[in-house]
C-alpha positions in Angstrom: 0.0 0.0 0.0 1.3 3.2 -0.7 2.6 5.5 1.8 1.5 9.4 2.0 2.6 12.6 3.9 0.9 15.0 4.4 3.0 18.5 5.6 1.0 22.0 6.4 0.0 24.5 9.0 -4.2 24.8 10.0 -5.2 24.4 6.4 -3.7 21.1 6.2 -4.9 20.3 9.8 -8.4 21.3 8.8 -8.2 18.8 6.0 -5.8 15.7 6.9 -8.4 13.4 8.3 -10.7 13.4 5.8 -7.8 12.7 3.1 -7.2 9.6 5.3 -11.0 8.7 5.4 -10.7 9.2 1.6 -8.1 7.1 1.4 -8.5 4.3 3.4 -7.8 0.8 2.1 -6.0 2.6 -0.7 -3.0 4.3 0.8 -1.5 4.8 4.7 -2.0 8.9 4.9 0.7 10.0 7.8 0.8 13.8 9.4 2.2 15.5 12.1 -0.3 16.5 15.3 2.0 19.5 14.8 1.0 23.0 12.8 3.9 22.7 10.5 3.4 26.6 10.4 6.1 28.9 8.4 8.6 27.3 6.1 11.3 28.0 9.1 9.6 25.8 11.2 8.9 23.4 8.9 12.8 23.2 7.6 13.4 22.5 11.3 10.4 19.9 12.1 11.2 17.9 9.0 13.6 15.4 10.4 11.6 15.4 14.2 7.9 14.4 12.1 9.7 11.8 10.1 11.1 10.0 13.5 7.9 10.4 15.2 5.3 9.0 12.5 8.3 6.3 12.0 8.7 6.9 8.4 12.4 5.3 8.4 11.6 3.7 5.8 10.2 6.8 3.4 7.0 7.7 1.9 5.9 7.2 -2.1 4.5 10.7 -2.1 4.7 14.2 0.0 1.7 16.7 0.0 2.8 19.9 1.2 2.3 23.4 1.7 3.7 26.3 3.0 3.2 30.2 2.8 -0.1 31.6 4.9 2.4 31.9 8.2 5.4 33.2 6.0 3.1 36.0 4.3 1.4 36.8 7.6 2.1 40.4 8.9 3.1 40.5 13.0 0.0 42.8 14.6 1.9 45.5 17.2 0.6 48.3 19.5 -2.7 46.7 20.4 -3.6 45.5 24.1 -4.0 42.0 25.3 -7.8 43.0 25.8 -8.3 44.0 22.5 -6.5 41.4 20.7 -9.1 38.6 22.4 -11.9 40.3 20.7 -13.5 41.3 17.4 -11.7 44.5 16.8 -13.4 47.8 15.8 -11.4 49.4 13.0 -12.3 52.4 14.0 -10.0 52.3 17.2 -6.5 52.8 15.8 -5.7 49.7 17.6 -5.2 47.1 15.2 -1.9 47.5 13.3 0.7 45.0 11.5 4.4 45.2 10.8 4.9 46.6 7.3 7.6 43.6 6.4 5.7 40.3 6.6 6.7 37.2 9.0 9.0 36.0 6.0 10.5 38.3 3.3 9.9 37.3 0.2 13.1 36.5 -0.4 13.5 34.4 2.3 10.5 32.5 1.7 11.9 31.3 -1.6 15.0 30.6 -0.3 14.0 28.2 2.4 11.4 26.4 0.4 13.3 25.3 -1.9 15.7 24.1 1.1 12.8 22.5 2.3 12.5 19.9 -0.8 16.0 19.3 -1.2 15.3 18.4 3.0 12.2 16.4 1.8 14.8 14.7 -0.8 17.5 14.0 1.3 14.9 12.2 4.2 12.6 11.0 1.9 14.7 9.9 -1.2 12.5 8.2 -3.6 9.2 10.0 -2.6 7.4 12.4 -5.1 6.7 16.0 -4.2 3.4 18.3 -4.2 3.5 21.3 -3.5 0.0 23.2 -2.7 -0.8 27.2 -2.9 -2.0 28.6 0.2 -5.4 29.3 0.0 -7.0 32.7 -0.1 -8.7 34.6 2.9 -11.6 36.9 3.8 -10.6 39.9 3.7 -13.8 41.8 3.8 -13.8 40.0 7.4 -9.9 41.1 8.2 -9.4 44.5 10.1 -8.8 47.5 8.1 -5.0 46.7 8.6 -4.4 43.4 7.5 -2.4 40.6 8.5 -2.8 39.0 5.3 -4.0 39.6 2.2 -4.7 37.9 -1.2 -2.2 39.6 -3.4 1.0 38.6 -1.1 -0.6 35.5 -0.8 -0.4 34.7 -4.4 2.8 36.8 -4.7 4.3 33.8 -2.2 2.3 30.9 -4.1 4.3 32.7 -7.4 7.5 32.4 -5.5 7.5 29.2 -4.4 6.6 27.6 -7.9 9.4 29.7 -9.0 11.8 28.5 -6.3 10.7 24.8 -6.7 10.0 24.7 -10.6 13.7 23.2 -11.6 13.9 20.8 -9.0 13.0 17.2 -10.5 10.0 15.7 -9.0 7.7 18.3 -8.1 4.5 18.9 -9.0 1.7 21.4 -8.4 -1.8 21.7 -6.4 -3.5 25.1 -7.1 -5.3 24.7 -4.2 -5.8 28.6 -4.1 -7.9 28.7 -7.1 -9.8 25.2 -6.0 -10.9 27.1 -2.8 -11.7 30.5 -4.2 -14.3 28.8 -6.8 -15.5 26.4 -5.0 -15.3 27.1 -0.8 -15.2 30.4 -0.7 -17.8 30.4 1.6 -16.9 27.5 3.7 -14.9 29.6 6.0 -15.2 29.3 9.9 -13.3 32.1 10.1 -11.5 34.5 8.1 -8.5 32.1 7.1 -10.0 28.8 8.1 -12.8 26.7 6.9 -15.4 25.0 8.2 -16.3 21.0 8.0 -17.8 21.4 4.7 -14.7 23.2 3.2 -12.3 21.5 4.9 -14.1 18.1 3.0 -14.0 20.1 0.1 -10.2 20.9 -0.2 -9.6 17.1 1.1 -11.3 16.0 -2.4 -9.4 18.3 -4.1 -6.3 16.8 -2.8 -7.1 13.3 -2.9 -7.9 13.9 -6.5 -4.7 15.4 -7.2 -2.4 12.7 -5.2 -4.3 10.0 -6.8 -3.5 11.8 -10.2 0.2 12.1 -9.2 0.4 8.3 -8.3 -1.0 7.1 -11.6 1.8 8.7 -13.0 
């Protein structure tokens, strides 16, 4: 049976299980308990996930994304009070480094060290990478942490950054959600049961696609 890994911050979380439930009887679906988070952490948590799911052995195929932490923007100058609740834009409380978590440059510099990582700890395993998927912005604050047009500015630098290395394939999961869950969110990054389904479909579809390669 083959052997799938599934790497990702709260998106991927949101969806994992029902890949697995998807999947069952076709393939073993492995993931971290862990919010794989920004490609930083992720670089780091690579080798500590492999050791804890006991993938010695390898995987046939790694689903993975990267990029809604990275393109995040830090919020400053707002109370603890005010953070725990839905903020009025109105205050002047509610405002975000101008440099995201990430620079851009940076971003594509460590994702493509992450699949030459995934390479080196998972040798003969394919490679997916998956756009992060858009947000809500009319629910944001009037300052945003994130917003749609850095997101796909960092879904455009990673295929960039990854498009040479051997192996790798795409999942525009960013266009998937936008048509078809955009209103599946339980918040305004995060989707709901329904979506998450959705985007698990979506994924299932393109990793069985990948392994009939």
């Amino acid at each position: 049976m083959k052997k799938i890994l599934l790497i990702g911050d709260s998106i991927r979380m949101g969806y994992c299980r029902f890949v697995r439930e998807l999947m069952q009887g076709e393939a073993e679906v492995f993931y971290p308990e862990d919010n794989c988070r920004f490609a930083q952490y992720t670089l780091r948590g690579l080798q500590d996930w492999q050791a804890q799911l006991g993938l010695w052995n390898g995987v046939d195929l790694i689903h993975w994304n990267n990029g809604l932490w990275d393109a995040g923007h830090l919020g400053i100058g707002a109370t603890a009070e005010a953070e725990a609740l839905t903020i009025d834009t109105g205050t002047g409380l509610h405002r975000y480094e101008k440099d995201p978590l990430t620079p851009p440059e940076i971003y594509a510099y460590f994702i493509r060290r992450i699949a030459i990582r995934m390479k080196t700890l998972f040798p003969a395993a394919g490679i997916i990478f998956a756009d992060s998927t858009p947000v809500v912005e009319e629910q944001c604050p009037e300052a945003l942490s994130r917003n749609n047009a850095e997101i796909r500015q960092y879904n455009s630098l990673a295929r960039e950054a990854l498009r040479e290395i051997p192996g790798i394939t795409f999942n525009d999961l960013h266009t998937f959600a936008r048509n078809n869950a955009a209103h599946l969110h339980s918040d305004w990054v995060h989707f709901n049961e329904a979506g998450s389904r959705l985007l698990a479909a979506e994924v299932v579809r393109v990793i069985r696609e990948r392994l009939a390669q």
